[in-house]
N, C-alpha and C positions, 0 to 999 in steps of 0.2 A: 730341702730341695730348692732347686733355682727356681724363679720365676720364669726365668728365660730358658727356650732351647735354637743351640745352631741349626742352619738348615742340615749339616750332613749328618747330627746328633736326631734329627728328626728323619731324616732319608732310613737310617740305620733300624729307629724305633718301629716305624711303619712298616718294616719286612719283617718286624720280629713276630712272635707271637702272641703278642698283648697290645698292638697297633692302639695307638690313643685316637678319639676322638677329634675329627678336624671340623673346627668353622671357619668359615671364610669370611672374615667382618670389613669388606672393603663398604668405607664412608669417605667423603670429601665433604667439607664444613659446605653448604649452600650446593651441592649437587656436583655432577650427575649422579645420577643413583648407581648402586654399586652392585648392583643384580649383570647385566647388559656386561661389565666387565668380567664379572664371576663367569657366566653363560662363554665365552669367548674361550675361558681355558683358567684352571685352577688346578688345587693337587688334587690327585684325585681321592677322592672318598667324600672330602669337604662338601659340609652342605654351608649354605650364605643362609647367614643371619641377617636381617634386615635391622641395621641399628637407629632409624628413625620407631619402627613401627615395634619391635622386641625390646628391644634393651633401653628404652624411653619411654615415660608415656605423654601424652597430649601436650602441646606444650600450652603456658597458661602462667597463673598468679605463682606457680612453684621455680617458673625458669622455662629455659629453651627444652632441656631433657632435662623432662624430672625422671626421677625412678620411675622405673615402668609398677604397674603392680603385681605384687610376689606372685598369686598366684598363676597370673596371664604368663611371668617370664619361665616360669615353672613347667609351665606348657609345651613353651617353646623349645624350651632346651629337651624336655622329654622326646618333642620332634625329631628334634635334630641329633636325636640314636643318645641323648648325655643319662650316663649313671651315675652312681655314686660310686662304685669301685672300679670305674674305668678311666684313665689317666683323660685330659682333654688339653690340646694342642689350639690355640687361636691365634690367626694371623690377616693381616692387612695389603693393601697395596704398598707400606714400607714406611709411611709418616707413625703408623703403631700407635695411633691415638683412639681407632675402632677396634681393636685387638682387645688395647690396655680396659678400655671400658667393658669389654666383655669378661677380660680376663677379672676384672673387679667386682663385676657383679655376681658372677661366679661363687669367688672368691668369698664374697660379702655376704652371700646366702650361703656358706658353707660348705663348698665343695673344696676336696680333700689337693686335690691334684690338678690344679691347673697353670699352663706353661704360655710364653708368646713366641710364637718363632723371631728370633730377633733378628729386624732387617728385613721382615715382609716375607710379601711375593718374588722381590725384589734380587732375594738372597737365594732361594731355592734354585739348586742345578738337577733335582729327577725331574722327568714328566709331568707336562699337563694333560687335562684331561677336560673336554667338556660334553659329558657325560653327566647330569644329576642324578644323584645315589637315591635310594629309598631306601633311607637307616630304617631297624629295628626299633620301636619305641624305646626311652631310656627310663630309666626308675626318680630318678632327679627329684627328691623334694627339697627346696628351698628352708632353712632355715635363718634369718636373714640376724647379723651381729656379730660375726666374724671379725669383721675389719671395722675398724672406727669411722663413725660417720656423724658428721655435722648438720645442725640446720641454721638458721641464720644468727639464730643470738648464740648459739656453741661459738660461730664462728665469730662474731663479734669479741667474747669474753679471750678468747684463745690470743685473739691476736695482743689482746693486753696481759695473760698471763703464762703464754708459752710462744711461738714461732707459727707463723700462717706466713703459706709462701704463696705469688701469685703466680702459677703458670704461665701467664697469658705473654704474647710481645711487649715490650720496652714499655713500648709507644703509649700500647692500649694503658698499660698501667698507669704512666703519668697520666693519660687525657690529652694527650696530644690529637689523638684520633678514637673517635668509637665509630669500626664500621655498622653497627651488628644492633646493637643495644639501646636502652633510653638516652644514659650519660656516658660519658668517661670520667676515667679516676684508678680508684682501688678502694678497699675494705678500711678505714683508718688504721694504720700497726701493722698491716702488712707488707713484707717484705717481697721486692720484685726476682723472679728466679724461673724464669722464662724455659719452660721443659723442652725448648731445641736444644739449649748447652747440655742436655743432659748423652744429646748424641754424638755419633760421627759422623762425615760426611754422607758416608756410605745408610746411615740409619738404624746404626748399631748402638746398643748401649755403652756406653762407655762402662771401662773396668772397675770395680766393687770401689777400690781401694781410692781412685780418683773421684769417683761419684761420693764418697766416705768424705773427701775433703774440699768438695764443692761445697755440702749442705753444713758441714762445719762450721765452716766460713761465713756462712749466710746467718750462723746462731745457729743452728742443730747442738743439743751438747745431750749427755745421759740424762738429766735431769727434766730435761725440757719438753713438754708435748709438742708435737711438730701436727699440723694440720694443713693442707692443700686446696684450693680452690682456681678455677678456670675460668670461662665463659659460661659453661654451660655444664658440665661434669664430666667432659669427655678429654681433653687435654689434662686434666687433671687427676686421672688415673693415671695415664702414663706415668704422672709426676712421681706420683704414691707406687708406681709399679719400679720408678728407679731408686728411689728411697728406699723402698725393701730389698734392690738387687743390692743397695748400700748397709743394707742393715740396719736400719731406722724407720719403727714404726709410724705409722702415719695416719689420720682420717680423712676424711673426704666430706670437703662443705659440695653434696650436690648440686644444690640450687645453686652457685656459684655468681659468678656477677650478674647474670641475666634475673636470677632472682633477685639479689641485694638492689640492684638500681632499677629496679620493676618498683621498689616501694621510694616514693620520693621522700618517704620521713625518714630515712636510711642516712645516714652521713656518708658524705665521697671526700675522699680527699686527693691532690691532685697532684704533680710533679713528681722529682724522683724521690724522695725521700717517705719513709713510713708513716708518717704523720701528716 
């Protein structure tokens, strides 16, 4: 199954009679909060996930968003009407980086069926609605190992014996700029691969077969572990969420830069180049 569904593949779903579960995971890196635009008009059924306070937890020694804990996120989704045999729909204001993180955690604790409306809110031509639902509780138990995931020395070791790509901007990578964080730089070995080229203007994924010969390019090959890392682990799902629409497995270094340059006994390294 795709990772992804269209907005009119999702208009179609929602009339049917197995409607999948909607979250509404609108985030903007530094605010405003994404509640006040959900309230204003969303799809309708969607409940908003709060992805500072659900899909994160404290931030701290782990990074900006560490994993939230299994059982808290467990909860939440039980909230938010999620089963285990109910297909689940996640979508954003259209950057699809609060989606992709939801879609990943999901995903990472074991649920069977989950999809990103590709292109947002952005994309969608039914009805909004601002109306908040009160789902049925869901059955949702996390079991968390699905999808590969790093912590700081996986990701260290990977970038020396397989592909660690950095989501983040250009810039951030070289060290030209850190808005955010302790230092700038990158992971030593890591390769810059910045998860806006993985779109279109419009905020759509780019097609299987293109996205196949971007990560190529960058070193992807059959043989090769490929692992992702961002600022924080939220740009960095999407990454891993276009990797699999390319058919290329992937893990996820959470803690991502904010954790690595939190430790100053960490090596940075700086400019364009891997090393």
């Amino acid at each position: 199954m795709k990772p992804i569904i269209s907005a009119s593949e999702l208009l179609s779903e929602s009339a049917g009679a197995r409607p999948p579960v909607l979250l509404d995971v609108r985030w903007t890196l530094g605010g405003p909060p994404g509640r006040p635009a959900y309230e204003a008009g969303h799809l309708p059924g969607a409940v908003y996930v709060d992805l500072d306070a659900e899909l994160a937890g404290p931030p701290g020694s782990g990074g900006r968003h560490p994993l939230p804990d299994v059982a808290a996120f467990g909860a939440a989704m039980r909230r938010a009407g999620v089963s285990a045999d109910r297909p689940v729909v996640v979508y954003d204001g259209g950057l699809g980086w609060g989606a992709a993180r939801a879609w990943w955690l999901l995903r990472w604790t074991g649920h069977p069926d989950v999809r990103v409306l590709d292109g947002g809110l952005a994309a969608w031509t039914g009805e909004l609605s601002e109306k908040s639902p009160e789902p049925e509780p869901g059955d949702f138990q996390p079991e968390p190992g699905a999808l590969g995931l790093l912590d700081a020395d996986g990701a260290a070791e990977l970038a020396r014996a397989g592909l660690l790509l950095d989501a983040r901007a250009a810039e951030r990578y070289r060290g030209d700029v850190e808005p955010i964080d302790r230092v700038g730089g990158h992971i030593p070995g890591a390769v810059s691969a910045p998860t806006t080229e993985n779109v279109d203007t419009d905020g759509r994924f780019l097609g299987a077969a293109t996205l196949r010969d971007r990560f190529t390019a960058l070193g992807a090959a059959e043989d090769t572990p490929v692992a992702v890392y961002c600022g924080s682990g939220v740009s960095g799902a999407h990454q891993v969420l276009a990797l699999e629409i390319a058919g290329i497995p992937a893990a996820l270094y959470a803690g991502s830069w904010s954790e690595w340059s939190g430790d100053p006994a960490r090596p940075v390294a700086t400019g364009p180049d891997p090393q």
